[in-house]
C-alpha positions as CSV (number, residue, x, y, z in Angstrom):
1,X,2.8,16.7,0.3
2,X,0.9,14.1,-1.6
3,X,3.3,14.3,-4.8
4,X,6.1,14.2,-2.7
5,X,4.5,11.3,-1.4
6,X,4.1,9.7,-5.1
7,X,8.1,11.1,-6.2
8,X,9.2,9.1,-3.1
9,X,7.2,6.1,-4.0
10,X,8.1,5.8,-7.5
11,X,11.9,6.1,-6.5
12,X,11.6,3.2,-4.2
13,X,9.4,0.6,-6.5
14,X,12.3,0.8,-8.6
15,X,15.0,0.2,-5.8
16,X,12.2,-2.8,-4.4
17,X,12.5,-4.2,-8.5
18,X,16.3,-4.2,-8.5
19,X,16.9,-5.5,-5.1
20,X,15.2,-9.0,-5.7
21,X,14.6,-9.3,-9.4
22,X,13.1,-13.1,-9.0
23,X,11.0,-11.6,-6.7
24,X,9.4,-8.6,-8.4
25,X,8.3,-7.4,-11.6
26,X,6.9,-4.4,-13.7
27,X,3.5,-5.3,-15.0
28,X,0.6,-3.4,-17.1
29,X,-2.4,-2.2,-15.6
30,X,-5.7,-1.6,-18.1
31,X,-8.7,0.8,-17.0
32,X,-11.4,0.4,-19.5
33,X,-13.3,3.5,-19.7
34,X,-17.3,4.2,-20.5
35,X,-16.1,7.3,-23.0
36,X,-13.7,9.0,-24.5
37,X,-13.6,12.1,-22.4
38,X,-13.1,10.4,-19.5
39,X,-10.0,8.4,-21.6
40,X,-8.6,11.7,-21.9
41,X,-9.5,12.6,-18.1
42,X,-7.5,9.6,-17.0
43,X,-4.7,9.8,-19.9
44,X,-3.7,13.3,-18.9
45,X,-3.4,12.2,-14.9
46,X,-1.5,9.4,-16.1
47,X,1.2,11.8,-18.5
48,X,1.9,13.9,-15.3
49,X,2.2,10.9,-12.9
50,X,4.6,9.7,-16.5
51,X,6.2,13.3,-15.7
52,X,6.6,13.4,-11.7
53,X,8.0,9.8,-12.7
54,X,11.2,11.0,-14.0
55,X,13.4,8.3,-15.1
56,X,12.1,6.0,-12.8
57,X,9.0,4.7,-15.0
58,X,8.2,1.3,-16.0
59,X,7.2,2.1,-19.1
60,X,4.9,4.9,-20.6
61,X,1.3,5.2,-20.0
62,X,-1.2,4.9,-23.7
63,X,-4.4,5.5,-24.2
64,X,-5.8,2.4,-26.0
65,X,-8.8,1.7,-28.6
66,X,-11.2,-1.1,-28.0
67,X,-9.4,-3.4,-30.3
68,X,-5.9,-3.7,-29.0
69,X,-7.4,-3.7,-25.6
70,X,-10.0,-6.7,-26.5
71,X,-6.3,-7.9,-27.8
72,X,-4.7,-8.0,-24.6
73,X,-7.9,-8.7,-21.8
74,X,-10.0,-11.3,-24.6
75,X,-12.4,-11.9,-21.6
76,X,-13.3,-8.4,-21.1
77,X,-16.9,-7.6,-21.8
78,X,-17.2,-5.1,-24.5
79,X,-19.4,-2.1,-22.8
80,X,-16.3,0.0,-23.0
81,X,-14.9,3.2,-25.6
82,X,-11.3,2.6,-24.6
83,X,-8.7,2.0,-22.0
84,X,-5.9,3.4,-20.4
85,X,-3.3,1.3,-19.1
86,X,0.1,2.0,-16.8
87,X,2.4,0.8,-15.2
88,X,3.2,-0.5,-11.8
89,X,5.2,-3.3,-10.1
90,X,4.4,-6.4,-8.9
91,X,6.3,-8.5,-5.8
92,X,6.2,-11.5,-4.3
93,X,5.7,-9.9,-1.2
94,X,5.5,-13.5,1.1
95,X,8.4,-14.5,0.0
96,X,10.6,-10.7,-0.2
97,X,10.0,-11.0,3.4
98,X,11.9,-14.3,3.9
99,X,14.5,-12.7,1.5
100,X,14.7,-9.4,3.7
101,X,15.2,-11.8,7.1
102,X,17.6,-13.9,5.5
103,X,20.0,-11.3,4.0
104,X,19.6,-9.6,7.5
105,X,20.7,-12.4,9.3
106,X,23.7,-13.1,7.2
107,X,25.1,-9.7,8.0
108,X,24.5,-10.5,11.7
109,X,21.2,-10.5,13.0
110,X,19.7,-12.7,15.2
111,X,15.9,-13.3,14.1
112,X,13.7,-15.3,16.1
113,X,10.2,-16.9,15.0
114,X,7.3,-18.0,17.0
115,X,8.2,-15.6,19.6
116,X,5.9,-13.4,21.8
117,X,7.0,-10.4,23.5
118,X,5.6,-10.4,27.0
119,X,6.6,-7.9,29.3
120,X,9.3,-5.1,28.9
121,X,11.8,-4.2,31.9
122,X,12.8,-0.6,32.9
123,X,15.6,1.0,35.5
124,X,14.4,3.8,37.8
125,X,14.8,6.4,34.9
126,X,11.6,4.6,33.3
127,X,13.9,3.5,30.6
128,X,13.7,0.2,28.7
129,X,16.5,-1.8,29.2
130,X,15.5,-5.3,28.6
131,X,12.3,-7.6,27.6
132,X,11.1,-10.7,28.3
133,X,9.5,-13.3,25.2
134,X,8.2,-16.7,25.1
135,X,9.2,-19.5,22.8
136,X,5.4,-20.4,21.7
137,X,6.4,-23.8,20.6
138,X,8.0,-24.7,23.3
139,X,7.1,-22.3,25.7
140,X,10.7,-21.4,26.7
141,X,11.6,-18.3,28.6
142,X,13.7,-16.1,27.0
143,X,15.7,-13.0,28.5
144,X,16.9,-9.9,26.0
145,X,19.0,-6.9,27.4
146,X,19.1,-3.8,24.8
147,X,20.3,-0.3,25.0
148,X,17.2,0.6,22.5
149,X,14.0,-1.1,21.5
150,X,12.1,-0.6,17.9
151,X,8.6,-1.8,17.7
152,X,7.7,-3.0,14.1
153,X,4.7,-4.8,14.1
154,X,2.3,-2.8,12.1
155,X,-1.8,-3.7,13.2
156,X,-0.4,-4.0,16.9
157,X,1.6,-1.4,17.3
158,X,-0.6,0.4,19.9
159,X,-0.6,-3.2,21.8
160,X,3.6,-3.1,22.1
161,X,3.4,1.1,22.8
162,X,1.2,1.0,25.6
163,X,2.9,-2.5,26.8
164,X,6.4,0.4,27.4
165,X,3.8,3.1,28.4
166,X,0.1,2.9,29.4
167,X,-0.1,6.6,29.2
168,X,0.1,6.6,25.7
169,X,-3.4,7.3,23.6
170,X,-3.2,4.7,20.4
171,X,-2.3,6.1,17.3
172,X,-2.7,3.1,14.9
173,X,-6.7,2.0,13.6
174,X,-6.8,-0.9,11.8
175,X,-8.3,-1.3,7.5
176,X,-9.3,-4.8,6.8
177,X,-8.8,-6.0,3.1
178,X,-9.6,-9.1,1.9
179,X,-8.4,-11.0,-1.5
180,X,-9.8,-14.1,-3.3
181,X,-8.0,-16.5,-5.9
182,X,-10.0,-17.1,-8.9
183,X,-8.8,-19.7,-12.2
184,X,-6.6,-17.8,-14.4
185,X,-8.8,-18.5,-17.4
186,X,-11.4,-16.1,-16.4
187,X,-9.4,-13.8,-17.4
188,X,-6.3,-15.3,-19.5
189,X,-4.0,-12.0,-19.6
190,X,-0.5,-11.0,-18.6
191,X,-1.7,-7.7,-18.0
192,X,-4.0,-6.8,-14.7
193,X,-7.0,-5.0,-15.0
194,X,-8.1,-1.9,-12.7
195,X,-11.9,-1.0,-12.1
196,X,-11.4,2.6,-11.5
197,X,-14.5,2.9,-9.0
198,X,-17.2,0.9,-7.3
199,X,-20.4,2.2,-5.5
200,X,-18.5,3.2,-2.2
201,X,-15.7,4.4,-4.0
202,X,-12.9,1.9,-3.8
203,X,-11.0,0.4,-6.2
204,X,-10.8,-3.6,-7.6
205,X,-7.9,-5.1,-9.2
206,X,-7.5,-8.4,-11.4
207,X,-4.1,-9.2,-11.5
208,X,-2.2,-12.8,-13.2
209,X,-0.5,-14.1,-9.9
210,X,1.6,-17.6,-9.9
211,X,-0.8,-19.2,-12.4
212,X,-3.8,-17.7,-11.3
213,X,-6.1,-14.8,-11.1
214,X,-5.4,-12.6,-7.8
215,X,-9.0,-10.2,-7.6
216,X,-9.6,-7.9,-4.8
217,X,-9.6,-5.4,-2.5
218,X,-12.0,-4.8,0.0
219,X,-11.4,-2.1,2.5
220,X,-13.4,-2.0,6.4
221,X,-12.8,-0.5,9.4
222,X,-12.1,-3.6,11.9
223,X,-11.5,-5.0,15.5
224,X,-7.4,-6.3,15.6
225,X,-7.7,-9.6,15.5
226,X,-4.5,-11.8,16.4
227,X,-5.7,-15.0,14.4
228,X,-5.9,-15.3,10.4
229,X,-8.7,-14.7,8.4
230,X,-10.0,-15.0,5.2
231,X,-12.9,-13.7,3.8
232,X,-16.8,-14.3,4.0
233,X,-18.9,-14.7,1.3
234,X,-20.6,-11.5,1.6
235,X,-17.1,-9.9,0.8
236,X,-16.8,-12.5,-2.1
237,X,-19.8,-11.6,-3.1
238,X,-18.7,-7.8,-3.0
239,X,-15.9,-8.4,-4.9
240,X,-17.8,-10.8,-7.8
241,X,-20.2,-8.4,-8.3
242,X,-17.8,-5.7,-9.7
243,X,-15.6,-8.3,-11.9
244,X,-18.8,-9.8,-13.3
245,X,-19.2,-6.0,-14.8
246,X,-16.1,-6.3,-16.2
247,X,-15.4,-10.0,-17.6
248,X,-17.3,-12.6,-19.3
249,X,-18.6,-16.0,-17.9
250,X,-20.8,-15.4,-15.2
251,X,-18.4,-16.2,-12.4
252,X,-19.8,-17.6,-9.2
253,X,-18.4,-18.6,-5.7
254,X,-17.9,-22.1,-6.8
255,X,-15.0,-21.1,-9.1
256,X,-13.1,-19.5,-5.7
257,X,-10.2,-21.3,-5.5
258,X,-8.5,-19.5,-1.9
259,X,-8.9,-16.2,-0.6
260,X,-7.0,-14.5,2.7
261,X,-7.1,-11.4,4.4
262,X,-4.8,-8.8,5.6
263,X,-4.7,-5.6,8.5
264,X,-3.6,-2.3,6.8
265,X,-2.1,0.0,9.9
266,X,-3.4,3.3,9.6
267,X,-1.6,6.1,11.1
268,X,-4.1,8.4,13.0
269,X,-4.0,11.8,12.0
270,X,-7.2,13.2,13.2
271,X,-10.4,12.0,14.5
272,X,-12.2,11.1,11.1
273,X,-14.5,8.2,10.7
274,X,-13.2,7.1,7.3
275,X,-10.5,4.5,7.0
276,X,-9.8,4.9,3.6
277,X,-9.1,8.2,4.2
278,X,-6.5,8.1,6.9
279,X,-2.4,8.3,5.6
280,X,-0.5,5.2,4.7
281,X,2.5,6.8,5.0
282,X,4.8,6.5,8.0
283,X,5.9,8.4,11.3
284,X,8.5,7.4,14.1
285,X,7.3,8.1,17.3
286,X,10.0,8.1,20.2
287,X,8.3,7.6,23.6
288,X,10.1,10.4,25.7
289,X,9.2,8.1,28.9
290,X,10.3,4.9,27.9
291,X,12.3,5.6,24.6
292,X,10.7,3.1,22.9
293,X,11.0,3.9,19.2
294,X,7.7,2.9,16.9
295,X,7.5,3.0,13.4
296,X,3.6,3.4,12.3
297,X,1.4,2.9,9.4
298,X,3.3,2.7,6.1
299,X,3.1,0.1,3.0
300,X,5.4,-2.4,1.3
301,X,6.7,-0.1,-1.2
302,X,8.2,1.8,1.0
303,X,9.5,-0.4,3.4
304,X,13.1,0.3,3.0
305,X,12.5,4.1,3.7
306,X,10.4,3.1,7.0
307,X,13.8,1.4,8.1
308,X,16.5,4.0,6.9
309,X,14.6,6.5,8.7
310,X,14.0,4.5,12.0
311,X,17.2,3.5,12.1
312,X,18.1,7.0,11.9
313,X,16.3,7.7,14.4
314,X,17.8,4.8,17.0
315,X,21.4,5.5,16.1
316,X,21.0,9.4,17.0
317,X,18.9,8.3,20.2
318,X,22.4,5.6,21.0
319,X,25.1,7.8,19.8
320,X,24.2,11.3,18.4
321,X,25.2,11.0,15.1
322,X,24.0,8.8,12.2
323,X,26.0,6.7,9.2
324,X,25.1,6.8,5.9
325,X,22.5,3.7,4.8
326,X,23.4,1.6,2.1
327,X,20.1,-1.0,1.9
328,X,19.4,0.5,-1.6
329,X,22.9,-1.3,-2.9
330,X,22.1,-4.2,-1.3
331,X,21.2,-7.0,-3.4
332,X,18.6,-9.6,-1.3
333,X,19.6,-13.5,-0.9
334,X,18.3,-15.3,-4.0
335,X,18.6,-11.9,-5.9
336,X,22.8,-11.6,-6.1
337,X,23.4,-14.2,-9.3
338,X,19.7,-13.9,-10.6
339,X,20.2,-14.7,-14.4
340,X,18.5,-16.3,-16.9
341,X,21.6,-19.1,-17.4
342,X,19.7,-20.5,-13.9
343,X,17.4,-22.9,-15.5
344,X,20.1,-24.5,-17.6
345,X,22.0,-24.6,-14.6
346,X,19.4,-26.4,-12.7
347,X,18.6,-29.4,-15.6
348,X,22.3,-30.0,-15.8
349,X,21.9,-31.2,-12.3
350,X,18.8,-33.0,-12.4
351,X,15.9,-33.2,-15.2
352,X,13.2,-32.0,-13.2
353,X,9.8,-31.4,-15.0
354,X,9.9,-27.4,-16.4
355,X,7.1,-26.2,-14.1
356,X,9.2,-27.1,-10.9
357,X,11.9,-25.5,-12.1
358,X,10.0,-22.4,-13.1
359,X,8.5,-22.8,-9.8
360,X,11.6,-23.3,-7.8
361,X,13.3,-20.0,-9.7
362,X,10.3,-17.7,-9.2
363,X,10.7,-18.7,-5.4
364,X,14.1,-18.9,-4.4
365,X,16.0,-17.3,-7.3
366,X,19.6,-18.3,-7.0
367,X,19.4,-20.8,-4.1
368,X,17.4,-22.9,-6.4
369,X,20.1,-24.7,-7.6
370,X,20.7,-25.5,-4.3
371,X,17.1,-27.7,-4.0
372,X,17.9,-29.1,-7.5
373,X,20.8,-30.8,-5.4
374,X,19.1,-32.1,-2.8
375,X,16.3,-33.7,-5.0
376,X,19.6,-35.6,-6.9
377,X,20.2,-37.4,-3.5
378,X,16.6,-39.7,-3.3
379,X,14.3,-40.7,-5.6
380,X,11.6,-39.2,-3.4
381,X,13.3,-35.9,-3.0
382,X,12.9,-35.1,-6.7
383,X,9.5,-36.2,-6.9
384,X,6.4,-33.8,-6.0
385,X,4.4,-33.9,-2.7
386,X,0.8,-33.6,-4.8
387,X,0.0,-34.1,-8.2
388,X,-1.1,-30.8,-9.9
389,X,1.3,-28.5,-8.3
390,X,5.1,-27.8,-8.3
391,X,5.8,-28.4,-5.0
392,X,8.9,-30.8,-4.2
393,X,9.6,-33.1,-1.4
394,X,13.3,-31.7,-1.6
395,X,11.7,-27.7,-1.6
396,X,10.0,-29.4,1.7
397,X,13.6,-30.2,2.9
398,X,15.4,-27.0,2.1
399,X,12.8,-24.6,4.1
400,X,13.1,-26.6,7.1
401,X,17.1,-26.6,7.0
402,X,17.4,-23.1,5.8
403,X,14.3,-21.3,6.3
404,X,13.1,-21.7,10.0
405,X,10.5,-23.6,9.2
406,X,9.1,-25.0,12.0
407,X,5.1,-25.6,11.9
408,X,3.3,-27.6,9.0
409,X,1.6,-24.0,8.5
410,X,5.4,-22.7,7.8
411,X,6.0,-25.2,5.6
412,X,2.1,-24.6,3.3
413,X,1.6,-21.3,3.7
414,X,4.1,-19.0,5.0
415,X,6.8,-20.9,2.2
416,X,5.2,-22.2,-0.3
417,X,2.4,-20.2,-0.3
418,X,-0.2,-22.6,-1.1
419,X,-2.7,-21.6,1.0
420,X,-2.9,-18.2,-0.6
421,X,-3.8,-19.8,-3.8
422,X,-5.6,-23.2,-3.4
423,X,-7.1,-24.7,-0.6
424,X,-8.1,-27.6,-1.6
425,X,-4.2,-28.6,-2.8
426,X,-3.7,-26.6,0.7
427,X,-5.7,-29.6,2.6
428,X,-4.2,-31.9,0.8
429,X,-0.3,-31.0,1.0
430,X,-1.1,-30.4,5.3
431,X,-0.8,-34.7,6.2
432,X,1.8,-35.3,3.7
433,X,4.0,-32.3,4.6
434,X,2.8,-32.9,8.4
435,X,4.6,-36.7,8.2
436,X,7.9,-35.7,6.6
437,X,8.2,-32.9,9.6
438,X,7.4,-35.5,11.9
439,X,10.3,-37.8,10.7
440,X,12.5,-34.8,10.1
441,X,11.6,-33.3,13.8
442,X,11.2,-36.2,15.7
443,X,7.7,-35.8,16.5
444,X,5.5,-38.3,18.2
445,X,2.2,-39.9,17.0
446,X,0.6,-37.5,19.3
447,X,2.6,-34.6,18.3
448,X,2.2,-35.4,14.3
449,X,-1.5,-36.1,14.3
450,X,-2.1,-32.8,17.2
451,X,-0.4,-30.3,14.6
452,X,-2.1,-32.1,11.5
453,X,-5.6,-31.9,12.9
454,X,-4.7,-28.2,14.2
455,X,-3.5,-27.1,10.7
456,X,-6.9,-29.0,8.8
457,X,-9.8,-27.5,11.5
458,X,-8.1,-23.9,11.1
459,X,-8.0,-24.3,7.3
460,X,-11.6,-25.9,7.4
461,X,-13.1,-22.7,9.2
462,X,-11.7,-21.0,6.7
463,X,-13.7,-22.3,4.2
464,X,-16.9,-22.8,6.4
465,X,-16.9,-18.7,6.8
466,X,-16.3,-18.4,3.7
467,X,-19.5,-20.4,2.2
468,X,-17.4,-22.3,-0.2
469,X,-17.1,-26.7,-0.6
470,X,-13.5,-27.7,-1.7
């Protein structure tokens, strides 16, 4: 079961690499090892994993020698015989997910944002026949008939299952993993390193991300929690402990540059204690009472297969028959005319500095030509919001016309993404970005200052649990 598990995983990382290649990316992983023995422990794993991986490898595992690995991680510390190093691929998984909505909704689906589902209605069978949301920005009403309901919202599954049926025991407990953002200097490298194994068995990765050094993960049992967190500074702590073993310079919280945490859904199989030990891989439950259909637990890589086979499962529940899914053909939006002519393309409309428009292709892949026009029509468009960072008043502009974003937080962190990797650019960008939204939204004084201040004590907690001064 577990291989087919890996066969099935290594098929779709390549289909995830294909389907938005300005999004994703193969990249090297290095595990320095204590001795040689257990090099050859590790390197014989890694030449069946090469095996089971068919044609769909990223490239070929090797067993290194402490030279070329010194070679290609200078900042590791040399208490190691060797390393081993694979491969594995790498996405952009913020903003996949704004490609996956977009390319949905231009082949006809409706997506809404800042919506919360409320109350479902049934007919006398018990059925679900229609639901009723809230518009949390405005606090709208809103009214939606269906013939069938899916509920995708991973760490609250349970919540929308027993919302449809209160007779249903949860099946989804909740992992909480935690990330911080470090300079990328500390380890200057365009290969990520792997710490096979801490104390309680877990593994931490240092990986180049966006011009910085992505380090993590933690993994705890937790309460769902419907508001963002980051993480505390005994879980920095935790996390600098085990890359201090690793990497030269004595690094210390003050170096932190952001951090953020995420819910892992767990599927529950049985009863045991051990979160790490429950299956990330994902079931379809249909409710025989209400027919609400629930896909559970899962992981990114195999996102596409969690949809094919719910869909499956909601077109036989509708009709009795299923079609033939196509998803893995289906090039996402910025991915369709990905090529490398795009930067030429871009500086033959305007001659923006090369980080922004490394910045601007990494992001939005072909649809950054499309910003490049709008910073020809002002002087201010082309210029950037903060010094020190790529970020454009005319990028600004283009995710509130085209991306739905709504909230200064849409705008920083859920499109940009700055407040995954630098909170102190983070407060800085949340006035300046809160004032053109204001202008562009027609906010009042009231209104701009209210979502400003919101936006700064939220990001200021943050840092306050976290132990850190920005």
């Amino acid at each position: 079961e577990q291989f087919k598990m890996v066969k099935k995983g290594l098929k779709e990382r390549k289909t995830l690499l294909q389907l938005a290649p300005h999004l994703t990316r193969p990249i090297s992983l290095i595990t320095p090892v204590k001795n040689n023995f257990a090099g050859l422990y590790y390197f014989i794993g890694l030449k069946v994993y090469d095996m089971l991986s068919g044609n769909q490898t990223l490239g070929p595992s090797k067993w290194l020698n402490k030279t070329n690995t010194l070679h290609k991680i200078p900042t590791l510390k040399s208490n190691f015989a060797s390393a081993i190093m694979y491969y594995d691929g790498q996405i952009d998984d913020q903003r996949y997910g704004m490609a996956l909505i977009q390319t949905a909704c231009k082949l006809g689906t409706i997506a809404l944002n800042h919506t919360r589902v409320e109350a479902f209605e049934k007919n006398k069978a018990g059925d679900l026949i229609a639901l009723n949301a809230r518009n949390m920005l405005n606090g709208e009403n809103i009214h939606i008939k269906a013939k069938s309901f899916i509920n995708a919202t991973g760490p609250f599954s349970d919540h929308i299952r027993l919302m449809a049926n209160n007779n249903l025991k949860p099946r989804v407990r909740v992992s909480k993993g935690v990330h911080i953002i470090l300079p990328k200097e500390i380890m200057p490298s365009k290969d990520a390193l792997l710490i096979p194994e801490t104390a309680d068995g877990r593994l931490v990765f240092a990986i180049p991300y966006q011009n910085y050094l992505l380090v993590g993960t933690t993994e705890d049992e937790t309460a769902l929690k419907e508001e963002e967190f980051g993480p505390t500074q005994k879980e920095i702590e935790y996390i600098l402990k085990y890359v201090n073993q690793y990497l030269e310079g004595n690094i210390t919280a003050t170096q932190v540059k952001a951090g953020f945490g995420g819910l892992r859904p767990l599927v529950q199989a049985n009863n045991t204690t051990n979160t790490k030990e429950l299956v990330r891989d994902h079931i379809i439950e249909t409710d025989n009472s209400s027919k609400l259909i629930s896909i559970l637990g899962g992981k990114w890589t195999t996102y596409r297969l969690m949809a094919k086979d719910t869909v499956d499962v909601c077109e036989m529940q509708l009709k009795g028959t299923t079609t033939a899914c196509t998803t893995h053909l289906k090039i996402l939006e910025g991915g369709q005319n990905f090529s490398t002519k795009l930067k030429n393309e871009i500086l033959a409309i305007i001659n923006l500095p090369i980080d922004v428009v490394d910045h601007l292709i990494s992001k939005y892949g072909d649809k950054a030509p499309l910003i490049a026009l709008i910073a020809t029509k002002t002087e201010k468009l082309s210029q950037r919001i903060i010094t020190g960072a790529a970020y454009t008043y005319a990028e600004l502009l283009y995710v509130m016309e085209n991306e739905m974003a709504c909230t200064i937080k849409d705008v920083v962190a859920r499109r940009f993404g700055a407040q995954l990797l630098n909170w102190q650019q983070t407060l800085e960008l949340i006035p300046l970005v809160g004032n053109e939204m204001a202008v562009y939204f027609s906010w009042t004084e009231k209104e701009k200052q209210g979502n400003i201040n919101l936006y700064l004590l939220e990001m200021q907690a943050m840092i306050k649990n976290a132990s850190l001064t920005i």
